[in-house]
C-alpha positions, 0 to 999 in steps of 0.5 A: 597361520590358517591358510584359510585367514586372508591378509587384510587388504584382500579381505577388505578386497573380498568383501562386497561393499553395499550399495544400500548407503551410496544410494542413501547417501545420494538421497540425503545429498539431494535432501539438503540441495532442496533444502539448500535452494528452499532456504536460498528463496526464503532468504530472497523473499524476506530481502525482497520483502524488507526492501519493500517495506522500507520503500514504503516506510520512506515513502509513508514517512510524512503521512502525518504531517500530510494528514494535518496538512490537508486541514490547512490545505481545506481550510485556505480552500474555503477561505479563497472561495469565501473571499472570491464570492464576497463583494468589495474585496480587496483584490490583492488579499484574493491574489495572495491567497492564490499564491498561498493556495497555488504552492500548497496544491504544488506541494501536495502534488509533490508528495503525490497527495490527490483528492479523491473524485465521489460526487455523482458517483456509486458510494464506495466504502474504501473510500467513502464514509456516510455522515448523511442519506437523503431521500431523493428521485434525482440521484439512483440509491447509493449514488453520491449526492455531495461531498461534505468533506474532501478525501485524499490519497497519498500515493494511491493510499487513502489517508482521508475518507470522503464524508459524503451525503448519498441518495436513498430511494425507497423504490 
């Protein structure tokens, strides 16, 4: 044998081992922690967002039928007052449409149905559609003059505009 040969444990021994690939190695390691936490809080917000979303899912569930509900709900409106205003009515005809009217409104508080307040107020497009515009000194530009038709929310959502007549002024 050559003296000069090593056995292999001292030529292992012998060799320096480079520092380069432990630092690299810890580079990487913390790579794929950030990437480990990145992914962590991608996958909170998409539960958080899927939660939300089926809050709202169940919550706007019924906003159809709502929706087909206020037509009925103004339309027992009107006939109360038409029936209040009318002389000769039958009193009982009027409490029964009371009764009628008082369990809808119930109900439509029960599902967080409100009407939205428009008259006297600045015109608002988020909530308010123009189906007319009168000239007039007695209101300032834009102003609601009337409401011709009532709008809701339902849950702080708008399911039905406010159709509303709004002063102009040519001032």
């Amino acid at each position: 044998m050559d003296d000069n040969s090593l056995n292999p444990q001292e030529e292992i021994l012998s060799q320096e081992l480079p520092v380069q690939p432990v630092a690299k190695a810890a580079d990487e390691g913390l790579d794929y922690k950030d990437k480990y936490m990145r992914l962590l809080a991608e996958f909170d917000n998409m539960r958080k967002r899927h939660e939300r979303q089926r809050c709202d899912l169940i919550k706007y569930a019924h906003e159809e039928v709502i929706i087909e509900c206020l037509k009925l709900y103004d339309d027992l409106e009107r006939s109360l007052s038409a029936f209040k205003s009318k002389e000769g009515t039958d009193v009982n005809l009027i409490k029964g449409l009371e009764m009628v009217y008082n369990n809808m409104k119930e109900l439509m508080g029960k599902y967080e149905v409100k009407p939205i307040e428009a008259k006297g107020k600045p015109f608002d497009h988020n909530t308010q559609e123009v189906l007319m515009q009168q000239e007039t000194a007695d209101f300032p530009d834009g102003v609601v003059m009337e409401e011709l038709e009532k709008g809701y929310t339902l849950g702080g959502k708008v399911v039905r505009t406010v159709k509303v007549k709004v002063a102009k002024n040519n001032n």
